[in-house]
C-alpha positions as CSV (number, residue, x, y, z in Angstrom):
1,X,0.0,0.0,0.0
2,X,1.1,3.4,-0.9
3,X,2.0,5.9,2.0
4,X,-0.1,9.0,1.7
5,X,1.6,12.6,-0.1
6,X,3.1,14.4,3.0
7,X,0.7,17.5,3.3
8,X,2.6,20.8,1.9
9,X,4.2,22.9,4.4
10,X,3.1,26.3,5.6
11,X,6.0,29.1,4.8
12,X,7.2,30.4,8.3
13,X,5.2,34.3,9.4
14,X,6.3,36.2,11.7
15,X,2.9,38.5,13.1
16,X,4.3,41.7,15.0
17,X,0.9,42.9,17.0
18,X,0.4,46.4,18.1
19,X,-0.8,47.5,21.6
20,X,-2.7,49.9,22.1
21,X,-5.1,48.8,19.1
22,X,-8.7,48.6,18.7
23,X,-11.5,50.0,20.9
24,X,-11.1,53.4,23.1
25,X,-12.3,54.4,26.2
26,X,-14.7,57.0,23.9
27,X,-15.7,53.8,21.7
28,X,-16.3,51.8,24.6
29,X,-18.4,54.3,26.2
30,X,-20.5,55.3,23.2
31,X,-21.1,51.6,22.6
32,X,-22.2,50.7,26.5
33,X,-24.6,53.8,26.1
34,X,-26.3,52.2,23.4
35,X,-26.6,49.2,24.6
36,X,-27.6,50.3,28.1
37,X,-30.6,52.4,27.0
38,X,-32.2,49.3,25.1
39,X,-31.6,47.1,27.9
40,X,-33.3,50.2,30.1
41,X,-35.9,51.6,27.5
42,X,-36.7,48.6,25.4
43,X,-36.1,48.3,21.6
44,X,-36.2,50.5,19.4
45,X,-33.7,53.4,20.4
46,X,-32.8,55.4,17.4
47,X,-29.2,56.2,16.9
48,X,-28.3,59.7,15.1
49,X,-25.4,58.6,12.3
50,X,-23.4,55.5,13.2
51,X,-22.6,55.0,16.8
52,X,-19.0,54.7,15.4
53,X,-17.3,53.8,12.4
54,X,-17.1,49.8,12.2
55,X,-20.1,48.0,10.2
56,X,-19.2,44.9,12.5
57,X,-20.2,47.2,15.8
58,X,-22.6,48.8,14.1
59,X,-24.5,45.6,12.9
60,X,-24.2,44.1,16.1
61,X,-26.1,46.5,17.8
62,X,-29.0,46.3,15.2
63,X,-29.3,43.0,16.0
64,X,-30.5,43.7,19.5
65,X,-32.4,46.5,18.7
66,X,-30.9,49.8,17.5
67,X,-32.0,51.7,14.5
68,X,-29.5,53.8,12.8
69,X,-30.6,56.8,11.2
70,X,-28.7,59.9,9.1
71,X,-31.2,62.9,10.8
72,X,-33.1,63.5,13.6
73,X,-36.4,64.4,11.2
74,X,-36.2,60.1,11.0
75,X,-36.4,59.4,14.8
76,X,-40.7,58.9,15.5
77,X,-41.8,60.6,18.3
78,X,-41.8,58.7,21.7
79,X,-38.6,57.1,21.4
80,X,-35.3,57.5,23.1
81,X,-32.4,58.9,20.4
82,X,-28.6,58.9,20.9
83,X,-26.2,61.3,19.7
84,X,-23.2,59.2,18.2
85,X,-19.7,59.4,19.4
86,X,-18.6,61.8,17.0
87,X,-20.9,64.9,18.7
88,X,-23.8,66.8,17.0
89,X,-24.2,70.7,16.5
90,X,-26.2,72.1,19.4
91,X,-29.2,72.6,17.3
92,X,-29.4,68.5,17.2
93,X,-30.1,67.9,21.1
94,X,-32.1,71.5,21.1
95,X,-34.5,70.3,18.0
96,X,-34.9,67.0,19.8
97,X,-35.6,68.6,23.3
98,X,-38.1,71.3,21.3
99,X,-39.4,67.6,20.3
100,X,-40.2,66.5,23.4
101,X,-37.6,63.3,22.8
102,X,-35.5,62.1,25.4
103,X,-31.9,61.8,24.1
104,X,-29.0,60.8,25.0
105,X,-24.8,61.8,24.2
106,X,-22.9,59.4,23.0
107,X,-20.1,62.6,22.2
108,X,-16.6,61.0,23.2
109,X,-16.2,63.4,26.3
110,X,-12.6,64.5,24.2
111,X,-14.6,65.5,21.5
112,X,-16.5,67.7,24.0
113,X,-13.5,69.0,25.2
114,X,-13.4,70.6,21.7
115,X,-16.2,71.7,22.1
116,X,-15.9,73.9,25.4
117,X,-12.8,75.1,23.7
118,X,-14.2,76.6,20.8
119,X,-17.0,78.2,22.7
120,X,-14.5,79.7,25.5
121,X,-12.4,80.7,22.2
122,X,-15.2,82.4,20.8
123,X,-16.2,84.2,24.0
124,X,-12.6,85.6,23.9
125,X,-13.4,87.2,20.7
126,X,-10.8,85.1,18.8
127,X,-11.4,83.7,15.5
128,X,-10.8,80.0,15.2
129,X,-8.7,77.8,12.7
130,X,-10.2,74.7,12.6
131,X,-7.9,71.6,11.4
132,X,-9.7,68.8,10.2
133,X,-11.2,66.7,7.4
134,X,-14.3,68.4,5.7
135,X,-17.3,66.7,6.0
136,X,-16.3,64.4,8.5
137,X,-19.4,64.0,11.8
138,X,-16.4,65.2,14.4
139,X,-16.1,68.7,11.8
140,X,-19.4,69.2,11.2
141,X,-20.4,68.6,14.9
142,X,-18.0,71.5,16.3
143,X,-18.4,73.7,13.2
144,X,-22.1,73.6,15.0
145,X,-20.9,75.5,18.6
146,X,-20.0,78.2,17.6
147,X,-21.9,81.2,15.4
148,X,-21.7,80.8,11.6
149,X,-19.0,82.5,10.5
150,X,-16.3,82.6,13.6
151,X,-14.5,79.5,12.6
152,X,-12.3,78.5,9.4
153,X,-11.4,75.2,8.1
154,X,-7.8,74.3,7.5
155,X,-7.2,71.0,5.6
156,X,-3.8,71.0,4.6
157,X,-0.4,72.6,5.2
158,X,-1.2,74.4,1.7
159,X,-4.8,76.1,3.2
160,X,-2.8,78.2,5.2
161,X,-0.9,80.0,2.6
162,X,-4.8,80.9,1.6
163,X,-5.7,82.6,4.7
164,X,-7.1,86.3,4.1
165,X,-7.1,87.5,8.1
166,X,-5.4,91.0,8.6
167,X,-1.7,90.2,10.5
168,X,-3.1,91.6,14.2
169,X,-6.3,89.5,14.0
170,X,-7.4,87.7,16.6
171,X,-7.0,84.0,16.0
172,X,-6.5,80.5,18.3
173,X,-6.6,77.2,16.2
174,X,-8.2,73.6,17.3
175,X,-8.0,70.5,16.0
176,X,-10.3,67.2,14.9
177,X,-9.3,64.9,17.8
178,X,-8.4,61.5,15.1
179,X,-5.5,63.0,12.6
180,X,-2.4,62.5,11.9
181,X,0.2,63.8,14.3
182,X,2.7,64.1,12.2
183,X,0.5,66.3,9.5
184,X,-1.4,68.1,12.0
185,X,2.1,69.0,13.8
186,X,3.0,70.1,10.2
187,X,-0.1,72.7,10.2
188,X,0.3,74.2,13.2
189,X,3.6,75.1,12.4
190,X,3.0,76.9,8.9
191,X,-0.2,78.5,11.4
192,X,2.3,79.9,14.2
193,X,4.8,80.8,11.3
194,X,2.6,83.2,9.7
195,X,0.3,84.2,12.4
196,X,3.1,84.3,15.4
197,X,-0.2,85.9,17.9
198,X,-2.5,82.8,17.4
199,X,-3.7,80.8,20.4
200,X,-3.4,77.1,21.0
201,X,-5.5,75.3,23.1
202,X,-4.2,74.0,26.6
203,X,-3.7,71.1,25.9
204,X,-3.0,68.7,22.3
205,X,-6.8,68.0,20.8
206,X,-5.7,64.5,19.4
207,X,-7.0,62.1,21.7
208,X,-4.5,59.7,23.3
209,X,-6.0,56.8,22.0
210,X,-5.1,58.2,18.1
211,X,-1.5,59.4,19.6
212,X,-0.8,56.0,20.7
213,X,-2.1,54.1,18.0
214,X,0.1,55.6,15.6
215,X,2.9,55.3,17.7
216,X,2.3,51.4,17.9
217,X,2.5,51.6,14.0
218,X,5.4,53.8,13.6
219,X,7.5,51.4,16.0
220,X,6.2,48.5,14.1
221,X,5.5,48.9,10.4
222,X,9.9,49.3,9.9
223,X,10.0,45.8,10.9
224,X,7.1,44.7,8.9
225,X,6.9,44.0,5.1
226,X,2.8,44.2,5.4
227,X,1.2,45.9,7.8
228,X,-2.9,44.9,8.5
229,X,-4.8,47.9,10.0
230,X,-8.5,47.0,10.7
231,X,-11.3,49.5,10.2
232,X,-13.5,50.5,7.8
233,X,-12.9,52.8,5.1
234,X,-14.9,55.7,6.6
235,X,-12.9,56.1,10.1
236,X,-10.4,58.7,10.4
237,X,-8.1,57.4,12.9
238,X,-8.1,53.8,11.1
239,X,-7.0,55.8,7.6
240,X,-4.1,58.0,9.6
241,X,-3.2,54.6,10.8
242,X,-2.5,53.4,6.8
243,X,-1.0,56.3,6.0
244,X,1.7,56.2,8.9
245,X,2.4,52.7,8.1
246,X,3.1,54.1,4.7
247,X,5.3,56.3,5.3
248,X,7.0,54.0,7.8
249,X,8.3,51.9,4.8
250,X,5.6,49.0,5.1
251,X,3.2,48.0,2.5
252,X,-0.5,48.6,4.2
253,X,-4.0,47.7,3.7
254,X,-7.0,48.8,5.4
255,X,-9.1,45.7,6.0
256,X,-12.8,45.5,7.6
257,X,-12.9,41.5,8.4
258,X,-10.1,38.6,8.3
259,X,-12.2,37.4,4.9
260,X,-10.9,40.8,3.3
261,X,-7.5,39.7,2.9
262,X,-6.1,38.0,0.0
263,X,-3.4,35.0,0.4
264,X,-1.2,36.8,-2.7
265,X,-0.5,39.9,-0.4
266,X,1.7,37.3,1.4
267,X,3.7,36.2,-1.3
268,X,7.0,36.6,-0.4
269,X,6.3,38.1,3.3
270,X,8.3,37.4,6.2
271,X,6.6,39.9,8.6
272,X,3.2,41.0,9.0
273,X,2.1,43.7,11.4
274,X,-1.3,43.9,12.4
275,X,-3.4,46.8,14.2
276,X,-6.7,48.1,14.8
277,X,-8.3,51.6,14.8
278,X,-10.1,52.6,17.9
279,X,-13.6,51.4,16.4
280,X,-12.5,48.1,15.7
281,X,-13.3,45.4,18.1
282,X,-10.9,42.9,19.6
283,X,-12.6,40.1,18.1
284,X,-11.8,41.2,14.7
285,X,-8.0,41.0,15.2
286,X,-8.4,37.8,16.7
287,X,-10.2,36.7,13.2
288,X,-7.1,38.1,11.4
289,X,-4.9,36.1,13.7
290,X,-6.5,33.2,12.9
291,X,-6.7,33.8,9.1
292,X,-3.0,34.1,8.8
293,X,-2.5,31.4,10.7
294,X,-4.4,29.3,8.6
295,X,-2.2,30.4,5.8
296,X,1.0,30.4,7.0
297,X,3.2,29.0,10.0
298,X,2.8,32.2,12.5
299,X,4.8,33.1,15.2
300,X,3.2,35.9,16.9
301,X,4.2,38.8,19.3
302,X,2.7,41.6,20.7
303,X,4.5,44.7,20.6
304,X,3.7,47.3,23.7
305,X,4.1,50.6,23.6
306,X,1.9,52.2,25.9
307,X,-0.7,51.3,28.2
308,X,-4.4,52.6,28.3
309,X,-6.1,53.0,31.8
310,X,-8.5,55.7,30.8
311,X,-12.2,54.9,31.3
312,X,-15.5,57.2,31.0
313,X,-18.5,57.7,33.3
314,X,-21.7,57.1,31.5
315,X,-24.7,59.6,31.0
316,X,-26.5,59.9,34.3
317,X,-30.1,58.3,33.0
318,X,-28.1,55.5,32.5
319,X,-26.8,55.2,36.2
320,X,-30.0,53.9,37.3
């Protein structure tokens, strides 16, 4: 009797892990809130935009009874509403309240820190320079603080050059709390250099969690050949996280689930890195894990650079 083919073996991978990754004290929060308030007020509770950016999350949650909706005018009367992570303009929670709805803030309490500053900025009489990503919920949620007209968006390191205010005018700048450090770094200098009287904020708006998540990358993605960053393709902090891999010298794709990724991105890899942006849960790294392992002969480490303690009280109609 013949002796059976030896099965092939699997090409040796080494998986470099990044810590911090995935899910933020803000992302945790938001996601408790929602799942709090159906457990308290029964399903439905309507959601005002995604909760956060991750389909995975955001499915999950209509499975036990969320309903996710783009504006308020969708939410029927009589039925709790949350305000997603991101924050709303004030008009949101003062339409809803003129509605007799009872709502709750989901806002990432770093986000509202923004917030406060832009309004204190405002009282001061100062002029704000905004640095963010047009159209993005966190932008359009702070643009909504203050009175039309008192604050400016700056994109790009070339937006300041087309800056029309007067040399002695009165101007602080703030920032979208999920860029790049690197970039925004880059923005605030060309801000200071040609408007040496401007105001920054007390403290750096990037959150820690976007801080230290790029970190993670940039101490990783030298070693790495490939670098996985899970998130989906509408999260800010998960696309800052490609990009710094990028320019960290590693080949990266933005992936949503482990089914995403393609056994040819492997050919000739030795080391893969993987992260997660703060929306992405843990579970979903864990898929990857397993994916590559099914393809390849891993050895895997995880590579700390920090450690994340930071936690967030809840809304008080939730502390029942």
């Amino acid at each position: 009797m013949n002796a059976p083919f030896p099965s092939p073996t699997k090409q040796p991978l080494r998986l470099l892990i990044a810590a911090p990754r995935g899910f933020c004290a803000g992302v945790d929060r938001a996601i408790e809130i929602v799942e709090r308030a159906i457990e308290i007020y029964g399903p439905p509770v309507y959601v005002r935009h995604e909760i956060v950016h991750n389909k995975f999350v955001v499915d999950s949650l209509k499975a036990k009874g969320a309903v996710f909706v783009e504006e308020l005018d969708e939410v029927p009367d009589g039925v709790p509403v949350i305000f997603s992570a991101h924050g709303v303009p004030k008009a949101v929670p003062a339409a809803a309240t003129a509605r007799g709805l009872e709502w709750l803030d989901a806002t990432c309490p770093l986000v509202s820190k923004v917030h406060r500053q832009a309004e204190r900025q405002i009282e001061a009489g100062r002029h704000i320079l905004f640095i963010g990503h047009a159209r993005h919920p966190e932008v359009i949620g702070t643009f909504g603080q203050v009175p039309e007209g008192t604050i400016t968006l700056v994109e790009t390191v070339d937006d300041v050059a087309t800056l029309t205010f007067a040399p002695d005018t009165e101007l602080s700048y703030l920032s979208q709390t999920t860029l790049s450090v690197d970039d925004t770094a880059a923005i605030i200098r060309e801000i200071e250099a040609r408007y040496p009287q401007v105001v920054a904020p007390k403290a750096e708006d990037i959150c820690y969690a976007t801080s230290n998540r790029q970190a993670a990358v940039k101490q990783i993605a030298p070693l790495c050949q490939l670098m996985f960053v899970i998130g989906a393709p509408n999260s800010s902090n998960s696309l800052r996280l490609v990009e710094v891999a990028h320019r960290a010298g590693a080949c990266a794709q933005l992936i949503q689930r482990a089914s995403d990724i393609d056994p040819e991105w492997l050919t000739g890899v030795e080391t893969v890195g993987v992260t997660a942006g703060a929306s992405a849960p843990e579970q979903l790294v864990n898929e990857v894990v397993d994916r590559l392992k099914a393809l390849r002969d891993v050895t895997a480490e995880e590579i700390v650079t920090a450690k994340e303690h930071i936690t967030f009280k809840l809304p008080r109609q939730l502390m029942r």
